[in-house]
C-alpha positions as CSV (number, residue, x, y, z in Angstrom):
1,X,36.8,-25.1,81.2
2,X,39.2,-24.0,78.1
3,X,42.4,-23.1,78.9
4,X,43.0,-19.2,80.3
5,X,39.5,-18.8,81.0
6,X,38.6,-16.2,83.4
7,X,34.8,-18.4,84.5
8,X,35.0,-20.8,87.3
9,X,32.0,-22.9,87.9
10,X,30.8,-24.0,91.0
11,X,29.1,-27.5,91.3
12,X,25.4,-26.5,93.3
13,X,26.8,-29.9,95.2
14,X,30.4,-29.5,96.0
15,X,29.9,-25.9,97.4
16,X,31.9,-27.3,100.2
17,X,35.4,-27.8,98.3
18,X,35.6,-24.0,96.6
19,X,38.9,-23.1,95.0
20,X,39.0,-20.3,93.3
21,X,41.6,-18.7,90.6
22,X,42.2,-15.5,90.3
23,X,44.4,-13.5,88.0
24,X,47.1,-11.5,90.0
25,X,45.6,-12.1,93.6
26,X,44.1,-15.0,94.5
27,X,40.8,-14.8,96.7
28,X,40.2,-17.3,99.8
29,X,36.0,-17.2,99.6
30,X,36.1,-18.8,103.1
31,X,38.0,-15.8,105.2
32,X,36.9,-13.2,102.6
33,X,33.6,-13.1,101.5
34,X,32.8,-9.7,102.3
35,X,36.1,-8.4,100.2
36,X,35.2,-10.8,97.6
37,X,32.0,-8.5,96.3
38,X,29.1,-9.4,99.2
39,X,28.0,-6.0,97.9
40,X,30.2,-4.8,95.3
41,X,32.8,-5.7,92.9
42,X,35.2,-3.4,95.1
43,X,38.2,-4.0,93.7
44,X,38.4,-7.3,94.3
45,X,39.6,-9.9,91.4
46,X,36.5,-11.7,91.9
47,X,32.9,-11.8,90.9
48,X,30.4,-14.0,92.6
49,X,27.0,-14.8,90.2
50,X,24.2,-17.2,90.8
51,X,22.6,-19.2,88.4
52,X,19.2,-20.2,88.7
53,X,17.9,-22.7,86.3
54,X,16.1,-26.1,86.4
55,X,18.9,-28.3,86.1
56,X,16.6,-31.3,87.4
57,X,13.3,-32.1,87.0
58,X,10.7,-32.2,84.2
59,X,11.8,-28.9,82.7
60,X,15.5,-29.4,82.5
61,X,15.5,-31.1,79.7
62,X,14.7,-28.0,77.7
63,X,16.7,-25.7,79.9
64,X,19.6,-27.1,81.7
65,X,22.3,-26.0,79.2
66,X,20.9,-22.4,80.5
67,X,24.8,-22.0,82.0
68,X,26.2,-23.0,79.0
69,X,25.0,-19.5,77.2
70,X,26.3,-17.8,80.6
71,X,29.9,-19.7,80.3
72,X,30.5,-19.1,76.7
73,X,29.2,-15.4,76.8
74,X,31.8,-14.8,80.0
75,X,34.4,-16.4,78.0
76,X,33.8,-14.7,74.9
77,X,33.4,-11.2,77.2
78,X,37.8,-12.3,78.3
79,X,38.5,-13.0,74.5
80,X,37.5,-10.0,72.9
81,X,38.7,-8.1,75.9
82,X,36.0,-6.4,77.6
83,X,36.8,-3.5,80.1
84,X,36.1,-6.0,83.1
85,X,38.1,-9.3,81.5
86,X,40.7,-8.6,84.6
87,X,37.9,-10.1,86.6
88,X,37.2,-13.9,87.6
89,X,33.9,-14.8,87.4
90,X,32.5,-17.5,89.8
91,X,29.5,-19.0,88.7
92,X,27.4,-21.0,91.8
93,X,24.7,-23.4,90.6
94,X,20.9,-23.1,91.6
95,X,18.7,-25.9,91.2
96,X,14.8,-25.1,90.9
97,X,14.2,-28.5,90.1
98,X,11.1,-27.5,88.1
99,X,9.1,-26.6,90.7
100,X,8.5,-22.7,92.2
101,X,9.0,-24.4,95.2
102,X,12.3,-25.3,94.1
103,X,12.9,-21.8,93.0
104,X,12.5,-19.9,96.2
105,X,15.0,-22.6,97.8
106,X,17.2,-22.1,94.8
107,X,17.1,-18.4,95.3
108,X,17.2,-18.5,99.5
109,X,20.6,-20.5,99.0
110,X,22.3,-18.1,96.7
111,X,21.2,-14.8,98.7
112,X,21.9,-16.1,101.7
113,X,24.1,-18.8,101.9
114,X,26.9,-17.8,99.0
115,X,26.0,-14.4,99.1
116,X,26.2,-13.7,95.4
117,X,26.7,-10.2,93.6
118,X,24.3,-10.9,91.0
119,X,21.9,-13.6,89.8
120,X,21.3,-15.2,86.4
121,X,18.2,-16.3,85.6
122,X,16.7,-18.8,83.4
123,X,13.8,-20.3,84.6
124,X,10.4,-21.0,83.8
125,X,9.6,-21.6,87.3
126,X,11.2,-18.5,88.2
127,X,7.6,-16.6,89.5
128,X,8.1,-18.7,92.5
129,X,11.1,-17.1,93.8
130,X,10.3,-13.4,92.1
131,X,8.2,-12.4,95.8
132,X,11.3,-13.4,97.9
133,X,13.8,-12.1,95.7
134,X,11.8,-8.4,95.3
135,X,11.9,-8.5,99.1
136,X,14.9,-10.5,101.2
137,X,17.0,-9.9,98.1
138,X,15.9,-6.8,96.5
139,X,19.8,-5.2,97.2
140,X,20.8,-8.1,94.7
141,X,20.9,-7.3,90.9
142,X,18.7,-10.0,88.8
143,X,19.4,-10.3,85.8
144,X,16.4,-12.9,84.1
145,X,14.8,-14.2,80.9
146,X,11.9,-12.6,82.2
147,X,9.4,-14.8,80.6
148,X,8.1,-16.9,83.6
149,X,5.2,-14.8,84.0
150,X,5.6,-13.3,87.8
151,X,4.4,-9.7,88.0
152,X,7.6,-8.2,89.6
153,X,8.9,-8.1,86.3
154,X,6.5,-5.2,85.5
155,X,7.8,-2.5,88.3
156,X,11.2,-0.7,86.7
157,X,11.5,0.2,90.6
158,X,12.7,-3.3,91.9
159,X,15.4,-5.2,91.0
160,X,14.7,-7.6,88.3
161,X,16.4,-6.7,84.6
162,X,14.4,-8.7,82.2
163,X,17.1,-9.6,79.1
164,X,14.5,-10.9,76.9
165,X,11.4,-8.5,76.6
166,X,8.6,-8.7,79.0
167,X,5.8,-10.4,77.5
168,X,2.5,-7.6,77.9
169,X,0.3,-10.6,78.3
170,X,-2.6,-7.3,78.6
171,X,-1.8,-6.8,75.8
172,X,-2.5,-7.6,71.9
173,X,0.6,-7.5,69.0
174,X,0.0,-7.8,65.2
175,X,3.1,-10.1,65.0
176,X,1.8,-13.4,65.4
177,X,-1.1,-12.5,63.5
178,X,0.5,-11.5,61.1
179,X,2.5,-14.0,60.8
180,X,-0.6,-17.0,60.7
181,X,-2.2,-14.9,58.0
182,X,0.8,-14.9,55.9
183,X,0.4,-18.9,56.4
184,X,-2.7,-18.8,55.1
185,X,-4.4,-19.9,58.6
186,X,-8.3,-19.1,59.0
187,X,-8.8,-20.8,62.2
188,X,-6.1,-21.2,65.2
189,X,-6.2,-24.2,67.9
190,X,-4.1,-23.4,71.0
191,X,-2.2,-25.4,73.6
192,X,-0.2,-24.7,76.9
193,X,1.2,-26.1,79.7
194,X,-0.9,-25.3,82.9
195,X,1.8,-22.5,84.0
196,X,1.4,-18.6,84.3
197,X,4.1,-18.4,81.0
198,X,2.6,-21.4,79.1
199,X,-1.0,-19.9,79.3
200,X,-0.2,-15.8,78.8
201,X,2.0,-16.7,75.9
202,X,-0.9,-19.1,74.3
203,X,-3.5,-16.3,74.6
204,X,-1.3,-13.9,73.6
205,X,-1.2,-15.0,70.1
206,X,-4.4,-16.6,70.0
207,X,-5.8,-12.8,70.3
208,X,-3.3,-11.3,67.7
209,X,-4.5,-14.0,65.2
210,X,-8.2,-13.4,66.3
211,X,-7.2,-9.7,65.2
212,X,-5.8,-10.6,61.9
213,X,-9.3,-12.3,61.2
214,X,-8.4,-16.1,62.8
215,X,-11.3,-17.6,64.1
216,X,-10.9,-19.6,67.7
217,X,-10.3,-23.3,67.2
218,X,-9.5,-25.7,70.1
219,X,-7.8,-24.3,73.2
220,X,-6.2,-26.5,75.8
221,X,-4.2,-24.6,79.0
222,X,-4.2,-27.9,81.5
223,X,-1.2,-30.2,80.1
224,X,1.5,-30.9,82.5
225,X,5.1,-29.9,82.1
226,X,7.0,-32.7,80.0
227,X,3.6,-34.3,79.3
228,X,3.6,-36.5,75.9
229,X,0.0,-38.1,76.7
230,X,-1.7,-35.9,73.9
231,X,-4.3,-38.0,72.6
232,X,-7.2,-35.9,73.6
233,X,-5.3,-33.0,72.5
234,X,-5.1,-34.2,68.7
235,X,-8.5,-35.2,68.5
236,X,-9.6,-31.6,70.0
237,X,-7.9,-30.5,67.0
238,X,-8.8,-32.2,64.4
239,X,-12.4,-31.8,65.8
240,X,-12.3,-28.0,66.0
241,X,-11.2,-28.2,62.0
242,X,-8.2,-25.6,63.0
243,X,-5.5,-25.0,60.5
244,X,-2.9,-23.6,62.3
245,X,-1.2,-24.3,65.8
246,X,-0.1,-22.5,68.3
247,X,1.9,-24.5,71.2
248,X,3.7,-22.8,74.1
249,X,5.1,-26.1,75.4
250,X,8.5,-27.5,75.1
251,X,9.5,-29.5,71.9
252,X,8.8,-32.7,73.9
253,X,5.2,-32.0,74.1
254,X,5.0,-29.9,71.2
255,X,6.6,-32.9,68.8
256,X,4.5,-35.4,70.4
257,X,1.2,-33.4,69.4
258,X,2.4,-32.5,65.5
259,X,3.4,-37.0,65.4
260,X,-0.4,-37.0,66.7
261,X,-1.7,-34.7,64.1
262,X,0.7,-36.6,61.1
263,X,-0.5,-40.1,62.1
264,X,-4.0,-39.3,61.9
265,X,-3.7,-37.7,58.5
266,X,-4.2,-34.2,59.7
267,X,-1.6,-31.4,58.3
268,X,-2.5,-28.0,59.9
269,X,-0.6,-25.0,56.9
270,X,1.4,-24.2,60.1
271,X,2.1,-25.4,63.4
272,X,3.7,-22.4,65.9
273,X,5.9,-23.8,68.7
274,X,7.6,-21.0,71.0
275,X,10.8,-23.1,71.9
276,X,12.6,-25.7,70.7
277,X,14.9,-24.0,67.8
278,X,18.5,-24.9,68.7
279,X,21.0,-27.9,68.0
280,X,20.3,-30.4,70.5
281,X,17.0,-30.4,68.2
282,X,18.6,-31.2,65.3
283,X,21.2,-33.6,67.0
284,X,18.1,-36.1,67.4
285,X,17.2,-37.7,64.4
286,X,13.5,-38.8,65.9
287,X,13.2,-35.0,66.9
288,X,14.2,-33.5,63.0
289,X,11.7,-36.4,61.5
290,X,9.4,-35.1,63.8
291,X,9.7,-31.2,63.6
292,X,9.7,-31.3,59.5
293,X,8.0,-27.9,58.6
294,X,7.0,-27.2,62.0
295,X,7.9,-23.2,62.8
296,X,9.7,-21.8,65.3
297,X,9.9,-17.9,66.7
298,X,13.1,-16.6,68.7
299,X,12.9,-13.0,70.2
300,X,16.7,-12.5,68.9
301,X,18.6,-12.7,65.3
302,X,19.0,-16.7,65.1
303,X,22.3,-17.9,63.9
304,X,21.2,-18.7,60.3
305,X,21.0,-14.7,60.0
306,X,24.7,-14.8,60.0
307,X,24.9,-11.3,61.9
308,X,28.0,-10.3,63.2
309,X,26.0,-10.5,67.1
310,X,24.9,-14.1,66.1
311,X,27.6,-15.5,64.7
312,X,29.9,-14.2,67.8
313,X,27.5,-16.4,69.5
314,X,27.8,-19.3,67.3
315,X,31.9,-19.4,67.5
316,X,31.4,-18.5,71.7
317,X,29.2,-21.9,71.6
318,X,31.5,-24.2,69.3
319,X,34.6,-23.2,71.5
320,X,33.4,-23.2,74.8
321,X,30.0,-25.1,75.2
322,X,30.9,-28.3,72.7
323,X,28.6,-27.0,70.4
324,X,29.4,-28.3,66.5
325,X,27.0,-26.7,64.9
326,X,27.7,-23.0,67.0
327,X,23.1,-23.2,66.9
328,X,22.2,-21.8,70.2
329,X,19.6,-23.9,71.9
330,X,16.6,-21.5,73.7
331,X,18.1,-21.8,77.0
332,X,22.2,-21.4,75.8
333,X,20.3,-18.4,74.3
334,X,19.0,-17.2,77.2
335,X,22.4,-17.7,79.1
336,X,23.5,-15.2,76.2
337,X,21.4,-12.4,77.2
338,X,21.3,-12.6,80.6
339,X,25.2,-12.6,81.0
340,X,25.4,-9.9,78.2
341,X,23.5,-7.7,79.8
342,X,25.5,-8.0,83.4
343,X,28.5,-7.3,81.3
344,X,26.7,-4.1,79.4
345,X,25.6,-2.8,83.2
346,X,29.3,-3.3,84.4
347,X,30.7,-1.7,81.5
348,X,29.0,1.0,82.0
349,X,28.4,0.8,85.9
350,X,32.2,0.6,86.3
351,X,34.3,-2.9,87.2
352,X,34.1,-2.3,90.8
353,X,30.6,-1.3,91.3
354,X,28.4,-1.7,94.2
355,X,25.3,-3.5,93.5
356,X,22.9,-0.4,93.9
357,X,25.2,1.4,91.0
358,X,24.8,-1.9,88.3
359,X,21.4,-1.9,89.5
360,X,20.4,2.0,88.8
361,X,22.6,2.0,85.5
362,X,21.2,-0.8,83.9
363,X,17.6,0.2,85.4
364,X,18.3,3.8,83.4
365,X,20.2,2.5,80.5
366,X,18.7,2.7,76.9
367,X,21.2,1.4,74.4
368,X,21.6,-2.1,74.4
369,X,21.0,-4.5,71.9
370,X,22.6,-7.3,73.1
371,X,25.5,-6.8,70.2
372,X,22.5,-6.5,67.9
373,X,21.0,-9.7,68.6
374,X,17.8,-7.5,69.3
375,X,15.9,-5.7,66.5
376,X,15.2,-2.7,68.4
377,X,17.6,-1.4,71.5
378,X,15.7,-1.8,75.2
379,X,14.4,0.6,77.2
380,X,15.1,-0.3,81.0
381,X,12.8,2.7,82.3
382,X,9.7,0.4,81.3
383,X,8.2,-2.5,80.2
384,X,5.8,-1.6,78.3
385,X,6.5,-1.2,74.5
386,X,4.4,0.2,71.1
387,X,6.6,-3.0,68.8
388,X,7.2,-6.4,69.2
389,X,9.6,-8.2,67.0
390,X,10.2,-11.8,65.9
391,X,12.1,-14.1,64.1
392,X,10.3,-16.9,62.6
393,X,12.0,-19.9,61.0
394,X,11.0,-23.7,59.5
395,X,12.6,-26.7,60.4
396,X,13.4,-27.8,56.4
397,X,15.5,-31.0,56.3
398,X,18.2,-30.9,58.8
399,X,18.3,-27.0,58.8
400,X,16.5,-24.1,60.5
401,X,15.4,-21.3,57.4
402,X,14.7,-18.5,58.3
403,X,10.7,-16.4,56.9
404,X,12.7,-14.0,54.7
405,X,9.8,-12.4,55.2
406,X,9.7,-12.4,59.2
407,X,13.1,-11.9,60.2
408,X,12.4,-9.7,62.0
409,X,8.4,-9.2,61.6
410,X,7.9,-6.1,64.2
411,X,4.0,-5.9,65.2
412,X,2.4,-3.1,66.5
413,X,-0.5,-2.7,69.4
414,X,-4.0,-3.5,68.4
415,X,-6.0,-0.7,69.2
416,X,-9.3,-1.6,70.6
């Protein structure tokens, strides 16, 4: 942790030897938890949050630097002097393990056992724990990526506060259509993981490029998480004649299928993959020979933008996550928004709020962008919206470029 940072960060598996620094006051967690925010900030120095994420298991390798993005955005919150920098911000680990199992025991330990203020969420896995959370801990705010599939993210009456947008999985955007056609795709192929996220998002596009006049190609939603055994997959492509591909599958998977489709001699005009734009991609040198030409979509401005949002990202990354390059992978992203947006509620909310007030202001609030990472500013009194906005780039060399023409493409709802 740099020097004069305000973030401590609690090991999931030395919860046992807590020391916590405060500035001014220092806070004993063992004889004060209940004046050390249980239910509010309350004056107290300290902040309790819980971070869920799948720090082991088959997912973590695409999202365990999740608190990373929290870390960096808290620190860069102290630097620049928010009106809650005063405050010391304990971080306490939770481990899904890649499993929804995993999440519900993950979320049980922070409600319960560390009694957290808030939780940070970043997990695919997350539907798991959404039921138990919505219920047993529906006094705690939840402040999520949102994009795990569980239904609870729907209802603007509970707790959850989706940072990224909800995906309307009912529904049918222009935006990736749009974006295949411009490609010069006729027919799209299709591949998840067998999850509620990997399937939703896969059909999701498929329909907006059926509506841009794609035909339906090959369509697979039964791969395993972390699979690489794509052989059938490849051949179901090549078969079906498709010439673009859409993958909602981590870059593991996803690169393994595009080495598939370039040993066999089979270039698709574009290949789609929803994650996997960040540094630690192009820190691998297999991964880079691998991902030549292959597109990527973020929800948010990437770095290569330069916006002032993103490139206060990329200098919070450099100096307090190790980053060289400052490139945010998808999860240090999503640690980003999710402790941005706590930080927006408190602002707002006040330092010292109780969790019910962070919970209604954010809930009501209409005005963040997340520093203008965000094309268009959120509405928190719904899910539902009439746009959807992306920002589409192509791994060229050892760089991400960015679709001067698609950053940001905003689609509208096909009517039926």
């Amino acid at each position: 942790m740099p020097e004069g940072s305000t973030t401590v960060r609690e090991d999931a598996w030395t919860m046992g030897r807590r020391a916590v620094v405060a500035l001014g006051t220092a806070c004993v967690l063992a004889l004060a938890v209940a004046a050390c925010g249980e239910d509010s900030a309350g004056g107290a120095d300290e902040i309790k949050l819980g971070v869920l994420a799948p720090l082991s298991g088959p997912s973590s390798s695409a999202f365990a630097a999740y608190p990373d993005g929290v870390e960096a955005r808290l620190a860069a919150y102290k630097e620049d002097g928010g009106k809650c920098a005063d405050k010391t911000f304990t971080l306490v680990e939770g481990d899904d393990q890649s499993t929804p199992q995993g999440a519900v025991t993950a979320a049980q330990k922070l409600v319960q056992r560390d009694r957290v203020y808030a939780v940070l969420e970043g997990s695919p896995a997350f539907y798991g724990a959404a039921p138990f959370m919505t219920t047993t801990g529906k006094k705690i705010p939840v402040f999520g990526a949102g994009f795990d599939g569980a239904k609870q993210w729907k209802d603007t009456t509970n707790n959850l506060l989706p940072a990224s947008i909800v995906p309307e999985y009912e529904k049918t955007f222009t935006t990736h259509g749009e974006y295949f056609k411009s490609q010069g795709g006729t027919k799209i192929a299709g591949v998840s993981y067998d999850n509620p996220a990997g399937r939703g998002g896969m059909e999701y596009s498929l329909r907006s490029a059926v509506a841009a006049g794609l035909q339906r190609g090959y369509v697979n939603t039964t791969v395993p998480v972390g699979s690489t055994d794509v052989g059938a997959i490849v051949l179901g492509i090549i078969e079906s004649r498709s010439d673009v591909v859409t993958l909602t599958l981590n870059p593991d998977t996803s690169f393994a299928v595009v080495a598939g489709l370039r040993q066999a001699g089979y270039q698709p005009k574009a290949i789609l993959t929803a994650t996997g734009y960040g540094a630690d991609l192009l820190e691998s040198a297999p991964a880079v020979q691998a991902g030549q030409g292959v597109s990527f979509s973020t929800g948010w401005a990437p770095v290569e933008l330069k916006t002032p949002g993103a490139l206060r990202l990329s200098k919070a990354l450099k100096d307090h996550a190790g980053s060289e390059s400052g490139i945010p992978s998808f999860a240090q992203s999503l640690g980003w928004l999710t402790a941005d947006l706590l930080l927006h509620g408190l602002d707002l909310a006040g330092c010292d709020a109780t969790q019910e007030k962070l919970l209604s202001t954010v809930r009501n609030d209409k005005t963040w962008t997340a520093g203008g990472l965000f094309a268009l500013p959120r509405d928190f009194t719904t899910t539902s919206a009439d746009k959807l906005c992306l920002y589409f780039l192509k791994l060229t060399g050892k760089a991400f470029v960015p679709d001067q023409k698609a950053s940001p493409l905003c689609g509208s709802v096909v009517r039926s």
